[in-house]
N, C-alpha and C positions, 0 to 999 in steps of 0.2 A: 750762702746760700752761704784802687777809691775810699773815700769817706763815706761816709753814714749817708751824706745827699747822694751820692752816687748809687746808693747800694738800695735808698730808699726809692730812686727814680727808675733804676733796669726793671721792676717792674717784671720779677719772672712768677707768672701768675697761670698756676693749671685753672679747669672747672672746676676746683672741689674745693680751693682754698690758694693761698698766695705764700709765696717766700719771704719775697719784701713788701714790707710791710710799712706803712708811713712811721717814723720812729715814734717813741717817745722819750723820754727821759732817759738818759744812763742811769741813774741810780734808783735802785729800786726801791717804790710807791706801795702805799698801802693797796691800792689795786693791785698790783703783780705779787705780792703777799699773800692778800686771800685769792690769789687765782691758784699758786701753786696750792696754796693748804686744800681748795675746790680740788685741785688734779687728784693729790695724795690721798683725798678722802674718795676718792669716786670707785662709784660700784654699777658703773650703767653697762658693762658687758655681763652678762651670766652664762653660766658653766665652764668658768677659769679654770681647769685641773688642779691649780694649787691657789685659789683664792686671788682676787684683788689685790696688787701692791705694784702701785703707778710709777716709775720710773723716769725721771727727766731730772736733769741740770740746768744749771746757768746764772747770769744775774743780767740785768741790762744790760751793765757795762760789756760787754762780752763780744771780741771782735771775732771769733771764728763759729763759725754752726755746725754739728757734726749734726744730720738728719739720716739714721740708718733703718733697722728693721723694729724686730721685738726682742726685748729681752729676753736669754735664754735662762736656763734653771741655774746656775750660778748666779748670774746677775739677779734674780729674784731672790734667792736666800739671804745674798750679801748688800742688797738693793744700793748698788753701786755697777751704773753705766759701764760696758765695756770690762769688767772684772774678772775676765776669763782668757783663754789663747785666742780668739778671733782680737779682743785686746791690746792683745800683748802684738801681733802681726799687725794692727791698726795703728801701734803707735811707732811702731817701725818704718811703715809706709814714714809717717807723717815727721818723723825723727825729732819726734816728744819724747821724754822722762815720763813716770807717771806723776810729780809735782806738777809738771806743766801741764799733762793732759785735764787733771782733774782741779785745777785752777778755775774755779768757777766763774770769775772776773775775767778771764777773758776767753775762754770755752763755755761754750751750749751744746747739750749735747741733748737729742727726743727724737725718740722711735717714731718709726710710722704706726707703730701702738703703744702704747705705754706698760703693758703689762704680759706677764709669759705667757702664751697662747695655747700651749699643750704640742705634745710632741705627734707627729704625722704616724699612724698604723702604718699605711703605705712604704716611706720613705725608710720607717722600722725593719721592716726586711730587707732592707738593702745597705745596713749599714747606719742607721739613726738619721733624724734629722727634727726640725719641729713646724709647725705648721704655719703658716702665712699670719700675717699680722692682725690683729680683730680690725674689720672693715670700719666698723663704727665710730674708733677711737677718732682718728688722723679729723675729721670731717666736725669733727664732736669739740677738740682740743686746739687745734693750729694753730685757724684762725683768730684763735683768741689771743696764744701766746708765742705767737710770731710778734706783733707788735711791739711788748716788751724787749723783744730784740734789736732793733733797731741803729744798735751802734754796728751792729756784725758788717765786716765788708768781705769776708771767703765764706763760701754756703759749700760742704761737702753733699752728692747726693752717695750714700754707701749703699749696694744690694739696689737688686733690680725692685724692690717694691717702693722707694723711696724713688730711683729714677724712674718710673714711667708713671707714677703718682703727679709726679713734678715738673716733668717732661709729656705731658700730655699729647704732643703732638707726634712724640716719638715710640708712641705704644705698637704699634703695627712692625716699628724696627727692632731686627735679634737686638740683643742687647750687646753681644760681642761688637756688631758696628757702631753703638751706639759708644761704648767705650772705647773705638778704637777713631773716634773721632771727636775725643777728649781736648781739644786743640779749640774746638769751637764753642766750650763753652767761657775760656777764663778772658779776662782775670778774676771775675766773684764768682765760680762755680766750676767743682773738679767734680767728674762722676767716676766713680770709683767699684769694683766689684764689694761683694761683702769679703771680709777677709775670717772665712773661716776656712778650715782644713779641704773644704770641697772645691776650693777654687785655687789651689795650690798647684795643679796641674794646669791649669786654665793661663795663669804667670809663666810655669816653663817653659811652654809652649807660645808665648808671646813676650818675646824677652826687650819690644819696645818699651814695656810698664816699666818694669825697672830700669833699663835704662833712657830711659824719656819721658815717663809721665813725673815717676819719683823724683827723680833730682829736681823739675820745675814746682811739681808739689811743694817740697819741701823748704825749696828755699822761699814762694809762696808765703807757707805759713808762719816761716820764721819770720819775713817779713810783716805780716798782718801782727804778729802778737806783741811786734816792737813798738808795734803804732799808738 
């Protein structure tokens, strides 16, 4: 979210779009050219708080998939995936550099929306927060450029909107069991909390992640990116 047949046959497919994707090519095609320049350009959500500016990584070649939320207001200014402290805490989990995280050849990395959604009134009095990913995107963009991916064999899903998106079946379950039954889904797929400041008490208080999801994480993707 094995080799590329392996990853192209699990077959982890919600209703609204797939993960794997029958492959194509590792090297990227004049189709995955104008599909990215298509994303970059796109203006089909309206009333963006800070305008249209689509967000996504990768190249074919690219054996690991990071699938997390939406861009926060950082990551739009700098239009650079993960460029913030949830980040900088995502590449600790995964015990990346940022050469390697942002290694596009073998990291992919796309939101369950591609662009900054706007920040939550609600969640603003309590301390900030921004609001759920644009519905539209994911259903709009995916399944087009999942395929392009195809060499990937680790699929991260990050933040509950990306695992119950992806996990369809598991939408009725907290998501705290859902993570805490991380075990069932590898070897190609880790679910992960999002890793911003609001889930930092949610780690202390569950000191299996660190000591039991990370270390197999890790060595995980060390392994996938040697491949």
């Amino acid at each position: 979210m094995s080799g590329c047949t392996a990853y192209a046959e699990t077959n982890l497919v919600s209703d609204r779009g797939q993960v794997n994707s029958p492959p194509l090519s590792g090297r990227p095609s004049g189709a995955f050219e104008r599909l990215i320049a298509e994303i970059r350009a796109c203006h089909h959500c309206e009333g963006l708080p800070l305008g249209p500016r689509p967000i996504v990584r990768g190249r074919p070649s690219a054996r690991l998939l990071i699938i997390s939320q939406a861009p926060g207001t950082r990551v739009h200014e700098t239009g650079l995936s993960f460029n913030d402290r949830s980040g900088d805490r995502l590449r600790q989990w995964l015990g990346l550099d940022r050469a390697a995280f942002y290694d596009e050849s073998r990291v992919a990395i796309m939101g369950m929306a591609f662009c900054y959604p706007g920040r939550d009134a609600r969640a603003s009095r309590s301390g900030g927060g921004d609001l759920p990913p644009r519905p539209e995107c994911a259903p709009l963009w995916h399944p087009r450029l999942l395929p392009h991916f195809g060499a990937v064999s680790l699929t991260l899903l990050v933040g509950s909107h990306a695992i119950r998106y992806y996990l369809p079946e598991r939408r009725r379950q907290p998501l705290s069991e859902i993570l805490a039954g991380w075990r069932e889904f590898r070897p190609d797929r880790f679910v992960l909390p999002h890793p911003s400041w609001r889930t930092t008490h949610w780690e202390r208080t569950h000191p299996w992640f660190a000591g039991e999801l990370l270390p197999e994480l890790r060595a995980r993707v060390a392994a996938v990116l040697r491949e």
